[in-house]
C-alpha positions in Angstrom: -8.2 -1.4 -2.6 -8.3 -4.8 -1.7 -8.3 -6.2 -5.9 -5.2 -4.1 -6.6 -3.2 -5.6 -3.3 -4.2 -9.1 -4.4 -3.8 -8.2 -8.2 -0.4 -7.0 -7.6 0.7 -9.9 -5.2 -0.1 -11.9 -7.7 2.3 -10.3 -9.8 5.5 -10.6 -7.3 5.1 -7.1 -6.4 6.1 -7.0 -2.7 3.4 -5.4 -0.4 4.1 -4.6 3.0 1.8 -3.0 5.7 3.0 0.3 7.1 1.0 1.4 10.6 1.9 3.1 13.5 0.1 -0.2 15.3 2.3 -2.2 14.1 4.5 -1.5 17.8 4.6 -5.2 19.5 4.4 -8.7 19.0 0.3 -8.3 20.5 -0.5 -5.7 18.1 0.9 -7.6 15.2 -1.1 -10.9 16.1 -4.5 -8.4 15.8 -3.5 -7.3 12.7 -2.7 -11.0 11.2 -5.9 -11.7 12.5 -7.5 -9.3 10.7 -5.7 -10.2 7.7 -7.2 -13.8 7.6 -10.9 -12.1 8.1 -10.7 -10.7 5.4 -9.0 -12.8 3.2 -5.1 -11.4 2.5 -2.2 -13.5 2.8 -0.9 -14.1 6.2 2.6 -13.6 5.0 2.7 -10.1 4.5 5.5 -7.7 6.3 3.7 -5.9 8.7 5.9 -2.8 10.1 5.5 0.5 11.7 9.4 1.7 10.3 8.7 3.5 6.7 11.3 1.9 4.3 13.4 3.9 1.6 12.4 1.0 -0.9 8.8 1.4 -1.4 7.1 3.0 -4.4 3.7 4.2 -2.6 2.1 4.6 0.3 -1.6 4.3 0.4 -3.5 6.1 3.8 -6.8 7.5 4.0 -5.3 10.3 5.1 -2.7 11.5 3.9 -2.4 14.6 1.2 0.6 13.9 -1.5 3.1 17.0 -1.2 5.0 18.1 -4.4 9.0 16.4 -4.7 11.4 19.0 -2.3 8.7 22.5 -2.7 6.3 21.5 0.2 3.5 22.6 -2.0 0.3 20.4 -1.2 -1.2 18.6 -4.1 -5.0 19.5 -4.7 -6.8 16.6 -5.2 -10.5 15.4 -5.3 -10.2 12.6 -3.0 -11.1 10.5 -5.9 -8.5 6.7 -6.2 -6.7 7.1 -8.8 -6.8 3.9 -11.1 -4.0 5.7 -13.9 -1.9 6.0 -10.6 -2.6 2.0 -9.7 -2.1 1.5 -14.0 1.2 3.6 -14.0 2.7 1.9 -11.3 1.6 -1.7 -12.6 3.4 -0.7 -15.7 6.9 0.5 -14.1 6.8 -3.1 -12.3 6.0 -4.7 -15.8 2.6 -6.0 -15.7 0.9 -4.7 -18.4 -2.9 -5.9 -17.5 -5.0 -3.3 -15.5 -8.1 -5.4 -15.0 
């Protein structure tokens, strides 16, 4: 996970990160500190308030639920690199590597 969020920042596509943590000030400085251990920009948005302008969410937990039928998607669990290639596409970068 961490090659496509620092393969897509480096193609200008905004990344922010979405937690529930994410509730005060003191719970944001753990999570920039985390951040620099592990080597991701500082600079990111950190929020816990789910935007209308993002197009995916990534969670270890959640299950993706078919567009307005509530039907749960079956899925292996497996990380979908065409998902990561489609969406690299609609933002116009062209490389998967």
């Amino acid at each position: 996970m961490k090659k496509w969020v620092l393969h897509w920042l480096e193609g200008s596509i905004k990344i922010k990160i979405f937690t529930a943590r994410a509730h005060s000030s003191e719970a944001i400085s753990y999570i920039k500190k985390w951040l620099l251990l592990n080597d991701f920009p500082l600079d990111l948005e950190i929020t816990n308030i789910k935007g209308t302008d993002c197009d995916m969410i990534f969670d270890n937990n959640c299950r993706e639920v078919m567009g307005n039928q509530g039907v749960i998607v079956d899925r292996t669990g497996e990380f979908s690199t065409a998902l990561i290639r489609n969406s690299l596409i609609k933002n116009g970068d062209k490389n998967d590597n």
